[in-house]
C-alpha positions in Angstrom: 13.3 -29.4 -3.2 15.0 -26.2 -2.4 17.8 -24.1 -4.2 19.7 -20.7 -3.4 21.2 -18.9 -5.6 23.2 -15.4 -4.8 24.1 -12.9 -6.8 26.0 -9.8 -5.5 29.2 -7.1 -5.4 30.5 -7.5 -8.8 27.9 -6.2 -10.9 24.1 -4.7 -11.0 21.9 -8.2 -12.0 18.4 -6.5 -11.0 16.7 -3.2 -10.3 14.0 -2.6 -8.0 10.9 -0.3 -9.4 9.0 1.9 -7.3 6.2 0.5 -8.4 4.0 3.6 -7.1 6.8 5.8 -8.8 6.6 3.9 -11.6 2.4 4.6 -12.0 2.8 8.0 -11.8 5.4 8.8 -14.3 3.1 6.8 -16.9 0.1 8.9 -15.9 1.8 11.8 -16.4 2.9 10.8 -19.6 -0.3 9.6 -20.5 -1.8 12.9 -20.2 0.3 15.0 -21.6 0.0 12.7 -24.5 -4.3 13.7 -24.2 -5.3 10.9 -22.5 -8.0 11.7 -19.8 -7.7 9.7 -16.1 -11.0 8.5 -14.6 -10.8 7.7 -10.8 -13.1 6.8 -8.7 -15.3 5.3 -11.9 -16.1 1.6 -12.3 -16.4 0.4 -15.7 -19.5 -1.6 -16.9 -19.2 -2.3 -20.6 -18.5 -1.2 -23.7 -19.6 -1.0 -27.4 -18.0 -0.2 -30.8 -19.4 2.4 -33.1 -18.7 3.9 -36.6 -16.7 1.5 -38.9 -12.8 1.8 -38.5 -10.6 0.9 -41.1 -9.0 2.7 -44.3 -11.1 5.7 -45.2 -14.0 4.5 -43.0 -12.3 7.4 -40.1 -11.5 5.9 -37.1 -14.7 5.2 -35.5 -14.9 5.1 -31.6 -15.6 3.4 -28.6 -18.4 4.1 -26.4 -17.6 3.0 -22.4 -20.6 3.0 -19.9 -19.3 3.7 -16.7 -20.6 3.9 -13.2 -19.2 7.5 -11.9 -21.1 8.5 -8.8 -23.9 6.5 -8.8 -24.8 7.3 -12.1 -24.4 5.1 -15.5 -22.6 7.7 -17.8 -21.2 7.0 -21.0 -18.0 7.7 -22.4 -16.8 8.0 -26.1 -13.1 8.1 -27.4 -11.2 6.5 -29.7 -9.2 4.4 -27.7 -10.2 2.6 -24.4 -7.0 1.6 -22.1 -7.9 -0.5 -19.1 -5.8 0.1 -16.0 -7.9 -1.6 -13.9 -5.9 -4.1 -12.3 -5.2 -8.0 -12.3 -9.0 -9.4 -12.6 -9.4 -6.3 -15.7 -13.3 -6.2 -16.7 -12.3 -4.3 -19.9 -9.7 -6.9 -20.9 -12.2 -9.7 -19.8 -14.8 -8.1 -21.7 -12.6 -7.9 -25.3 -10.4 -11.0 -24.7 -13.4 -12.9 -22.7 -10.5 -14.3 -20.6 -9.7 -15.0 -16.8 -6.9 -15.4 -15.5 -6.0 -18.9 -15.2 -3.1 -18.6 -12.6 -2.0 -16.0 -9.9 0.8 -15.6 -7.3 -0.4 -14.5 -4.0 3.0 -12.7 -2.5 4.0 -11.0 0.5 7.0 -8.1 0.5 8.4 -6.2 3.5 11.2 -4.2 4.6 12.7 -5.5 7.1 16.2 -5.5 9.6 18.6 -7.1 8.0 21.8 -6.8 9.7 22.2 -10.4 10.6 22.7 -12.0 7.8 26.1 -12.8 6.1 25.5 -12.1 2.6 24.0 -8.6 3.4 25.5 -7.4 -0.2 23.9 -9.9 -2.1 20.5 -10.6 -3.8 19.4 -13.8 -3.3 16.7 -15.9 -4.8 14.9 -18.8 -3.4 13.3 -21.7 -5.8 11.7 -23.7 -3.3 8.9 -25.8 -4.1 7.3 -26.1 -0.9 7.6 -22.7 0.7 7.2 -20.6 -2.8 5.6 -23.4 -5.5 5.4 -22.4 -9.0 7.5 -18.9 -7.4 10.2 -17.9 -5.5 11.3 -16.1 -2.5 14.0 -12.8 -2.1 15.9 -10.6 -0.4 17.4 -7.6 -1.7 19.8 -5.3 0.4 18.5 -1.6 0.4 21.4 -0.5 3.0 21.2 0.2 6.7 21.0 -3.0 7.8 17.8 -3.3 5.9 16.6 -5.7 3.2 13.0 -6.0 0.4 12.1 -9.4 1.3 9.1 -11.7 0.0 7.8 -14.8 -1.7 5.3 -15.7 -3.5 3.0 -18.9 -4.5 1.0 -20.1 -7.4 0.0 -23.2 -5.9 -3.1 -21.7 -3.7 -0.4 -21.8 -0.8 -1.2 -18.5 1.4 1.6 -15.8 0.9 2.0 -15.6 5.1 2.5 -20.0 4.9 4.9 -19.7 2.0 7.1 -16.9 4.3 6.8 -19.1 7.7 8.3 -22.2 5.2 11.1 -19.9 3.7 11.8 -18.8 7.6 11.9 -22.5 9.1 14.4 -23.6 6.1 16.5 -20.9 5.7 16.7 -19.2 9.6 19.8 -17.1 9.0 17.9 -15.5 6.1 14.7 -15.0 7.0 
C-alpha cells in the first residue's frame, strides 16, 4: 500500500539540519565546555576506577584506546561516545546491538518538473520504503533533498527505483 501526503505554502512543518553544520557547532561547544576531541583513535574498552558516589569524589573512567598503533590509556571523568550507529562504547555499557536500521539514500536533485515544487511531501509506502518513508523537500532553483529509506533489509538504491516506478512525476 502507498500514501502521499503534502504539506506546503502556508506554514513551516519541518526544518532540514545540516547535519555536518550541526556536528561542528556541538564540538565546538563541547570544548569550550573542557571536553577533549580524539580523532583518528579507535576505542577498545574501558574500566571504572575509584568509587563514585556522595563523598566517595567522583572517581573516573579509564578508556584504552588504539591511537597510532599503540594501546594508550585515557582517564577522565566522563567518557561520551560519538562513535557512530554500531557504538563500541554504548555496546560495551548497555551490552546492546542494534536490533533494527534504515539503510537510506538522499540526493539533491533537478526538480523543476514537478507540480508541487513548494511542497514537502512524504511517502509511506510499504513496498518501496517498508518500515520508512520516502521525501522530497524544495531547496529552490528548481532543486529538491530527495530520499527514502528501508528497515526491511530492502537496499536503499531498490527502495528509490520503487518510489520512481510508482510515483514518475515525483521522482
Amino acid at each position: 500500500s502507498s500514501d502521499l501526503y503534502r504539506w506546503g505554502g502556508d506554514r513551516t512543518r519541518a526544518y532540514v539540519i545540516d547535519r555536518v553544520a550541526l556536528d561542528r557547532h556541538l564540538a565546538d561547544q563541547a570544548t569550550r565546555a573542557g571536553a577533549h576531541l580524539l580523532f583518528r583513535t579507535k576505542f577498545l574498552r574501558f574500566r571504572l576506577q575509584g568509587s563514585p558516589g556522595p563523598g566517595r569524589g567522583a572517581g573516573e573512567v579509564v578508556a584504552t584506546v588504539l591511537r597510532e598503533g599503540v594501546e594508550t590509556e585515557i582517564r577522565a571523568r566522563l567518557l561520551i561516545g560519538a562513535d557512530g550507529a554500531n557504538s563500541q562504547v554504548a555496546r560495551q555499557i548497555r551490552g546492546s546491538r542494534i536490533e533494527r536500521a534504515v539503510g537510506g539514500l538522499g540526493a539533491v536533485a533537478r526538480y523543476d518538473a514537478n507540480p508541487h515544487a513548494d511542497h514537502v511531501e512524504l511517502f509511506l509506502h510499504a513496498g518501496a520504503a517498508p518500515g520508512w518513508f520516502g521525501w522530497t523537500i524544495p531547496v529552490g532553483n528548481g532543486l529538491a533533498r530527495v530520499g527514502t529509506g528501508s528497515a526491511n533489509c530492502l537496499t536503499p538504491r531498490a527502495s528509490f527505483d520503487r518510489l520512481r516506478g510508482d510515483f514518475p512525476g515525483t521522482f
